[in-house]
C-alpha positions in Angstrom: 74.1 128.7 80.3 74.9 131.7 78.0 78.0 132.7 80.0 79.8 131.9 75.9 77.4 134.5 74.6 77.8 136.7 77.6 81.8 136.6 77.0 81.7 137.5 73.7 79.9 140.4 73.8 82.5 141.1 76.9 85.1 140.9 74.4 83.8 142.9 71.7 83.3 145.7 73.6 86.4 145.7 74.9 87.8 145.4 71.5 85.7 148.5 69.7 86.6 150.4 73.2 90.2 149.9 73.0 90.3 150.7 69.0 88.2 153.7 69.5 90.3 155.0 72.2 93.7 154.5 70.4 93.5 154.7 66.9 94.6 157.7 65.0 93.7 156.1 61.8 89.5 156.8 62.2 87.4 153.9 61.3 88.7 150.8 59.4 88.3 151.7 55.7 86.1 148.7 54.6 84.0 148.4 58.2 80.8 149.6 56.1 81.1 147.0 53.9 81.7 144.3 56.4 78.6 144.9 58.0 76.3 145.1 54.9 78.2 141.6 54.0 77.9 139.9 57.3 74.0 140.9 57.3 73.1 139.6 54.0 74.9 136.2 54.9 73.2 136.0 58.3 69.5 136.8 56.1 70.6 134.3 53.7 71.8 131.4 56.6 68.3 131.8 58.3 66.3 132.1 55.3 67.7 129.2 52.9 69.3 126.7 55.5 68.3 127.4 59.3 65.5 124.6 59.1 67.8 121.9 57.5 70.7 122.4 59.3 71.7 120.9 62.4 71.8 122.5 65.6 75.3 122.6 66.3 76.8 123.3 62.8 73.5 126.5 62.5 75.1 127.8 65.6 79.0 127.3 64.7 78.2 129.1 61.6 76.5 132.0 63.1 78.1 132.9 66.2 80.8 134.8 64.9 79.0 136.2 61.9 76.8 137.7 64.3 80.1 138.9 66.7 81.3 139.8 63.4 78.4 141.8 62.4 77.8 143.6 66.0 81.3 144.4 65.8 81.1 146.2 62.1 77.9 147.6 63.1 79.2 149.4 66.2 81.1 151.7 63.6 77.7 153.2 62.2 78.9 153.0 58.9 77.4 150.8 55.4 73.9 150.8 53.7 72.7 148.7 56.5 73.5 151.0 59.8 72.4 154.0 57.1 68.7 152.4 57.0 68.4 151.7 60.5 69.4 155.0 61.6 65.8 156.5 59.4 63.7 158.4 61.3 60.2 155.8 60.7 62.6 153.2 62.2 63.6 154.8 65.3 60.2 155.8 66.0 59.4 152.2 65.6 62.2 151.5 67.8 60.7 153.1 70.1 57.3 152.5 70.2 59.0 148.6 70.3 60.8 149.4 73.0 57.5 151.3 75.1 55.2 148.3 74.5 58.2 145.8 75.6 58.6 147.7 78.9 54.7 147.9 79.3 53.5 144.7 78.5 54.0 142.9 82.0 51.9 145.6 83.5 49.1 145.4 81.1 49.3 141.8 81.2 48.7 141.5 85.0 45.9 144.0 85.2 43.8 142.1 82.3 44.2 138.9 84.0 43.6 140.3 87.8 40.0 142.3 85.7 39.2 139.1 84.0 39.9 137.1 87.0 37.3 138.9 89.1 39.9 140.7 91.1 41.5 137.6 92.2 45.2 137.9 93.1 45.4 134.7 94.4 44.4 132.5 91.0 46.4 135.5 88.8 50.1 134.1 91.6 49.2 130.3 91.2 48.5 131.2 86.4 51.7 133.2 86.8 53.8 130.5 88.9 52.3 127.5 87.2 55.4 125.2 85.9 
């Protein structure tokens, strides 16, 4: 179940709603910072030590760098959020995005033209445990 991941991200967004919505102090001062920080650890983690560590401790170290980092990322504000927000990456994005929400479609009409038309064999590939 993912109901723990689910929860978090709940929370989180309850947390940047409620901070946005009251504060009269703007942004936290070092939020920019926190999120360049928290995504070099989390490149580091899976880069140097995701295939050695175990399981458990992997996921007990990166669940709340990663709530961490969505939460400091929400802000828009560090080197990190400054890259991401380029033009070449958000057209990326978005060709990403396009292919993701088009690739069940394709997928089905090559199998049903290289199946001869056959709906029946494309319902048994496509339901095949």
């Amino acid at each position: 179940s993912r109901l723990g991941e689910f929860l978090t991200g709940i929370v989180l967004g309850c947390v940047f709603h409620h901070h946005r919505t009251t504060s009269t102090s703007g942004d936290p001062p070092s939020i920019g910072l926190i999120a360049d920080v928290t995504s070099v650890l989390m490149v580091l983690i899976y880069a140097l030590a995701a295939d050695e560590m175990p399981i458990p401790l992997f996921v007990c170290m990166i669940s709340p760098l990663t709530a961490l980092w969505l939460y400091a990322m929400a802000y828009d504000r560090g080197y990190i959020a400054k890259m991401l927000q380029m033009d070449l990456l958000h057209t990326m994005g978005e060709w990403s995005y396009c292919t993701y929400i088009h690739q069940a479609s394709v997928m089905f009409y090559l199998l049903w033209a290289l199946n001869g038309q056959d709906l029946g064999e494309i319902y048994n590939m496509v339901l095949a445990k």
